[in-house]
py3Dmol code that shows the C-alpha trace and the ligand (Angstrom):
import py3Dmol

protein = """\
ATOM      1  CA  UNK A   1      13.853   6.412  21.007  1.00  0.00           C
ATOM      2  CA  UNK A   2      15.631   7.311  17.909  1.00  0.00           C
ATOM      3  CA  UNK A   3      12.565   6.712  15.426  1.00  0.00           C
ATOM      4  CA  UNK A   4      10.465   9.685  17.806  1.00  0.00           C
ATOM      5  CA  UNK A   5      12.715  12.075  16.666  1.00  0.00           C
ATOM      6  CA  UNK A   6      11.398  11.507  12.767  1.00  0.00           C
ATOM      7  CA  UNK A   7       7.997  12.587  14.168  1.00  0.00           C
ATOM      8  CA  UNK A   8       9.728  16.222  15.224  1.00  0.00           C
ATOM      9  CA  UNK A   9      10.063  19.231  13.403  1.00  0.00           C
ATOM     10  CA  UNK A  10      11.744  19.459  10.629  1.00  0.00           C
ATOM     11  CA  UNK A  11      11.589  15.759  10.081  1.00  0.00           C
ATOM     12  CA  UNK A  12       7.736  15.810  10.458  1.00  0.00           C
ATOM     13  CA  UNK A  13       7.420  17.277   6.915  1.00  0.00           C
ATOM     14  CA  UNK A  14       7.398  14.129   5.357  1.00  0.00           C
ATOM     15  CA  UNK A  15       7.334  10.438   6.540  1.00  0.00           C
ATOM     16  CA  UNK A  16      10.729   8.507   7.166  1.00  0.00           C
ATOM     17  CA  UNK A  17      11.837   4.927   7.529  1.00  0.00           C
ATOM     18  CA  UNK A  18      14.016   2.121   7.458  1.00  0.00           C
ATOM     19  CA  UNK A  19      14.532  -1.389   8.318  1.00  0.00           C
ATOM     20  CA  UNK A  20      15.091  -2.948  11.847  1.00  0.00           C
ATOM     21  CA  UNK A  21      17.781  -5.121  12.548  1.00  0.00           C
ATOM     22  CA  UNK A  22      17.862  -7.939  14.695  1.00  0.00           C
ATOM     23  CA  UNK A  23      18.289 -11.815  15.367  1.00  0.00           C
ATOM     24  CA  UNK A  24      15.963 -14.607  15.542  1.00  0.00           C
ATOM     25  CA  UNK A  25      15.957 -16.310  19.102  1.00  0.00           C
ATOM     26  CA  UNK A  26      13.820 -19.416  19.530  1.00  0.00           C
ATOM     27  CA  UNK A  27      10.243 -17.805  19.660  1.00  0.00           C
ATOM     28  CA  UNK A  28      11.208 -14.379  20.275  1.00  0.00           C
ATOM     29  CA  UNK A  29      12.773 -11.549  17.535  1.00  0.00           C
ATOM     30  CA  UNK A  30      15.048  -9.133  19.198  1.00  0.00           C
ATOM     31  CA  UNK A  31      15.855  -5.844  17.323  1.00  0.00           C
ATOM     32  CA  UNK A  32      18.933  -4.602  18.184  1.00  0.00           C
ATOM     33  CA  UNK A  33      19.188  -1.669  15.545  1.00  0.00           C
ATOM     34  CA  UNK A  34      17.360   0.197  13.019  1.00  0.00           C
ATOM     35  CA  UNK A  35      18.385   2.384   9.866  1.00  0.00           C
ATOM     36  CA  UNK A  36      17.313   5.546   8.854  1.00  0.00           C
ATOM     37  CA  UNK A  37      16.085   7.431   6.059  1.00  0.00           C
ATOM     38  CA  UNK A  38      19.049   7.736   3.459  1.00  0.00           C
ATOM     39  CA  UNK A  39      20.002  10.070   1.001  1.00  0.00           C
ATOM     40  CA  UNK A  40      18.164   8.165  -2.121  1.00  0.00           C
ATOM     41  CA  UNK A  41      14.903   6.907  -0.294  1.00  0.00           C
ATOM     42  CA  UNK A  42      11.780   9.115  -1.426  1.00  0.00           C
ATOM     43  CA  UNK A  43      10.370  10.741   0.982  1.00  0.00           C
ATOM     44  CA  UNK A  44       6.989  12.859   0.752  1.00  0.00           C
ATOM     45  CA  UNK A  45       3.837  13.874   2.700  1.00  0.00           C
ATOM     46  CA  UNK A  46       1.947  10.903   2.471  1.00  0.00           C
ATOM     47  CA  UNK A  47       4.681   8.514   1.350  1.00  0.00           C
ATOM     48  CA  UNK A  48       8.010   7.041   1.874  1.00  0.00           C
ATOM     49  CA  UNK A  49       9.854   4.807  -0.457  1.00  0.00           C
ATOM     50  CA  UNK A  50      12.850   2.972   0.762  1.00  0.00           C
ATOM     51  CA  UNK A  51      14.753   3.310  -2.420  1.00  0.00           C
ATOM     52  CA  UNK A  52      18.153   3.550  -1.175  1.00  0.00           C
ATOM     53  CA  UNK A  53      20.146   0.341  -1.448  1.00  0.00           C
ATOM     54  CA  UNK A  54      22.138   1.746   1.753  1.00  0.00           C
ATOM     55  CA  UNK A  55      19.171  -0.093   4.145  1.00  0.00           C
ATOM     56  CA  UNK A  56      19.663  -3.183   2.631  1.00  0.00           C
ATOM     57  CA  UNK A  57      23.702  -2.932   2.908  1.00  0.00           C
ATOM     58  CA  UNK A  58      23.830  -2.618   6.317  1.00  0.00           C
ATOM     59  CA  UNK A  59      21.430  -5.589   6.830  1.00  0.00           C
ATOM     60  CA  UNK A  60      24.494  -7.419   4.221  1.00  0.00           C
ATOM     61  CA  UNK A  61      27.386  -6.312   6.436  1.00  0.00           C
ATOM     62  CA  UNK A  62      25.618  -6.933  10.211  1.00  0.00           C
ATOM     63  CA  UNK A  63      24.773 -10.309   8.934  1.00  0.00           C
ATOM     64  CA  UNK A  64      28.578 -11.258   7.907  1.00  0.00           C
ATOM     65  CA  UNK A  65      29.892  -9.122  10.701  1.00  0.00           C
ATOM     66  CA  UNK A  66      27.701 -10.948  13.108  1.00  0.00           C
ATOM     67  CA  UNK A  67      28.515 -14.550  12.178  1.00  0.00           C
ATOM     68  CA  UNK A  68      25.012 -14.782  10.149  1.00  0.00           C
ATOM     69  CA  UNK A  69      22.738 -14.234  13.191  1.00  0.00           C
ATOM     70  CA  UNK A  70      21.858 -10.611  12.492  1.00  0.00           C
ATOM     71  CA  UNK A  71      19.548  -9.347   9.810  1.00  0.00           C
ATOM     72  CA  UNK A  72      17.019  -8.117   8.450  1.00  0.00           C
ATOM     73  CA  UNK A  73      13.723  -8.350  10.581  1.00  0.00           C
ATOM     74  CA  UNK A  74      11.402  -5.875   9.744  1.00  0.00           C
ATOM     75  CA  UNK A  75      10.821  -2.109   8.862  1.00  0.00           C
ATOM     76  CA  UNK A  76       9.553   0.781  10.236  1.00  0.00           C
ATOM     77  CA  UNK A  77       7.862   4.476   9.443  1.00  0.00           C
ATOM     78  CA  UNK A  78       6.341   7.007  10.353  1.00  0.00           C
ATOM     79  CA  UNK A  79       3.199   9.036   9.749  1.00  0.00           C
ATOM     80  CA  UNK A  80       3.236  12.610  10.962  1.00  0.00           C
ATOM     81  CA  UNK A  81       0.388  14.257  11.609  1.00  0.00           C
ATOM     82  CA  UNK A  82      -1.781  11.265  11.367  1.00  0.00           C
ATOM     83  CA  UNK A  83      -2.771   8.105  13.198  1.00  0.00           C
ATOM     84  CA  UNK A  84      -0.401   5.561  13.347  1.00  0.00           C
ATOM     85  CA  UNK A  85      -2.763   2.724  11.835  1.00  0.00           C
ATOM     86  CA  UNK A  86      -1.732   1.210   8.481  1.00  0.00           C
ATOM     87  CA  UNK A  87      -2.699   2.518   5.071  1.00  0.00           C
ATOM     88  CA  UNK A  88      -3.712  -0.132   2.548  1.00  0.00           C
ATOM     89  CA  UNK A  89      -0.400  -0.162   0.739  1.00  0.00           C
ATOM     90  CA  UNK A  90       1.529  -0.579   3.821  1.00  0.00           C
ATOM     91  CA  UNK A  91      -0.974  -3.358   4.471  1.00  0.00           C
ATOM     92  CA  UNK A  92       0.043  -4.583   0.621  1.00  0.00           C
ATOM     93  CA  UNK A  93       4.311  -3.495   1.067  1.00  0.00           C
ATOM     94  CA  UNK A  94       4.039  -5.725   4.457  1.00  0.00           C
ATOM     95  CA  UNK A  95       2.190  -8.874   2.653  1.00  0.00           C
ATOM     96  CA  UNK A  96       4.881  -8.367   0.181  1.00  0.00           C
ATOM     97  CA  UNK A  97       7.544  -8.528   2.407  1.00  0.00           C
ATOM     98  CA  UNK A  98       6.437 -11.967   4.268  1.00  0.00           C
ATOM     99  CA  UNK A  99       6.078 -13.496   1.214  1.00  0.00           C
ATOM    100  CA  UNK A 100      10.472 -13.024   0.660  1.00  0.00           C
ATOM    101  CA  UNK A 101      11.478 -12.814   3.886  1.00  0.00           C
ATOM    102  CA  UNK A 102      12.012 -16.849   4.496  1.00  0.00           C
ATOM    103  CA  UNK A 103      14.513 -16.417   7.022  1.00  0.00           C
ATOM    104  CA  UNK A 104      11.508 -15.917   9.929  1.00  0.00           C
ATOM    105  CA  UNK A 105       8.449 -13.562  10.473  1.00  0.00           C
ATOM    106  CA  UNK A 106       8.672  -9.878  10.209  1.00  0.00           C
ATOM    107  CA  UNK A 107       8.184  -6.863  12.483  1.00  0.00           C
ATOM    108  CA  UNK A 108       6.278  -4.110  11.322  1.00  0.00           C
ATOM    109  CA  UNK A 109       6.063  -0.572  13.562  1.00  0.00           C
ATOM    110  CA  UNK A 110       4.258   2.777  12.501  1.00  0.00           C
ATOM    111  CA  UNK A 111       4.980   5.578  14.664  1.00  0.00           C
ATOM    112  CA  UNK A 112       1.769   7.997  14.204  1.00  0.00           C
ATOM    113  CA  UNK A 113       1.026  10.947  16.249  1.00  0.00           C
ATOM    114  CA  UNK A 114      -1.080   8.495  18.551  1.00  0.00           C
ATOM    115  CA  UNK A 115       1.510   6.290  19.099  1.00  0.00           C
ATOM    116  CA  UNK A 116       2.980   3.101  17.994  1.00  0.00           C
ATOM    117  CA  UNK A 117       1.131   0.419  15.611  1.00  0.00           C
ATOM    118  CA  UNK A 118       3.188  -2.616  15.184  1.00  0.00           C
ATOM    119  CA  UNK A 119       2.368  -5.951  13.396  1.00  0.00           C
ATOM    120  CA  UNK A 120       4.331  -9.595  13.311  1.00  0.00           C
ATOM    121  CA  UNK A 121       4.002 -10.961   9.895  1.00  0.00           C
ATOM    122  CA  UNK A 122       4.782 -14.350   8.824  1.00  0.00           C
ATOM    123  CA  UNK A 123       3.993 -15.900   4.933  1.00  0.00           C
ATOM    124  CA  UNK A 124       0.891 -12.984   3.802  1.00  0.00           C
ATOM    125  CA  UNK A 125      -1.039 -12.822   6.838  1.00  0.00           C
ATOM    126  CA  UNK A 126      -0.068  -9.787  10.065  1.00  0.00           C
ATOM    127  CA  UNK A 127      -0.818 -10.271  13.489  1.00  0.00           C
ATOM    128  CA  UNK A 128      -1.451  -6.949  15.426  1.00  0.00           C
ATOM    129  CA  UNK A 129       0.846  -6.661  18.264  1.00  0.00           C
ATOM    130  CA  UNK A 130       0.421  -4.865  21.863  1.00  0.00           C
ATOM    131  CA  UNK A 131       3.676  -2.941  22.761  1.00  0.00           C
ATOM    132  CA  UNK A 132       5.522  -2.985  25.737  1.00  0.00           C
ATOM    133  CA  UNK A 133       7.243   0.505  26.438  1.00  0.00           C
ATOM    134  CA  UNK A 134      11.226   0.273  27.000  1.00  0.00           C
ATOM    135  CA  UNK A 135      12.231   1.452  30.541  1.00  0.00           C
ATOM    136  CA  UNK A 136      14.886   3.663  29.683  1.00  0.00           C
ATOM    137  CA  UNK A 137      13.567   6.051  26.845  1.00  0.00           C
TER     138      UNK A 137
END
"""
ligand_1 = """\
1
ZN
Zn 2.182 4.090 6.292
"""
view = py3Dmol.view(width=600, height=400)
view.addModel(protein, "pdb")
view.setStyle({"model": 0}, {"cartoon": {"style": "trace"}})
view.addModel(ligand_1, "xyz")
view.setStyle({"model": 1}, {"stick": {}})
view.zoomTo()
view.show()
């Protein structure tokens, strides 16, 4: 997977992120793509800040391009060299994020160097979520 390669040298100096793409079906959220760290996010040791307004653009044009199914459905990041749970201002940036995103609940995934840590979030509150590995990595 595509985010793994964030955790690798160089990229493992710093953390990196972006948002995952997707569409809402019934119950279920399927993400279909994710962006990557751009040129204007802030990236540092303990720290990334998705500044760039590049993440959000490609959420604009997969919505129109898709006929207003795809969007925005969550973000992700990494934290090299540490565990993958959440720090408390993820835990605040994810509460944050609930609270606007009205189109449906949230995805949130931290790739650590123990693995994945991923959260639905719907209106303030996170549910922790058990991952189910892809087949075809
Ligand atoms: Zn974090």
């Amino acid at each position: 997977m595509r985010i793994d390669s964030y955790l690798r040298i160089p990229e493992r100096a710093t953390e990196a992120g972006g948002i995952l793409i997707g569409c809402y079906r019934g119950p279920h959220i399927e993400i279909t793509e994710c962006s990557e760290p751009l040129r204007r996010d802030r990236r540092a040791r303990l720290r990334f800040d998705r500044d760039d307004p590049g993440h959000q653009g490609l959420a604009s044009r997969r919505w129109s391009e898709s006929g207003r199914t795809h969007t925005f459905v969550g973000e992700w990041h990494t934290h090299p060299g540490f565990s993958s749970t959440p720090s408390t201002i993820d835990l605040k940036t994810w509460r944050e994020i609930t609270r606007h995103n009205i189109a449906g609940s949230s995805v949130f995934l931290i790739r650590g160097d123990d693995g994945w840590w991923a959260a639905l979030g719907t209106a303030r509150s996170l549910t922790q979520m058990s991952l189910v590995p892809p087949d075809d990595e």
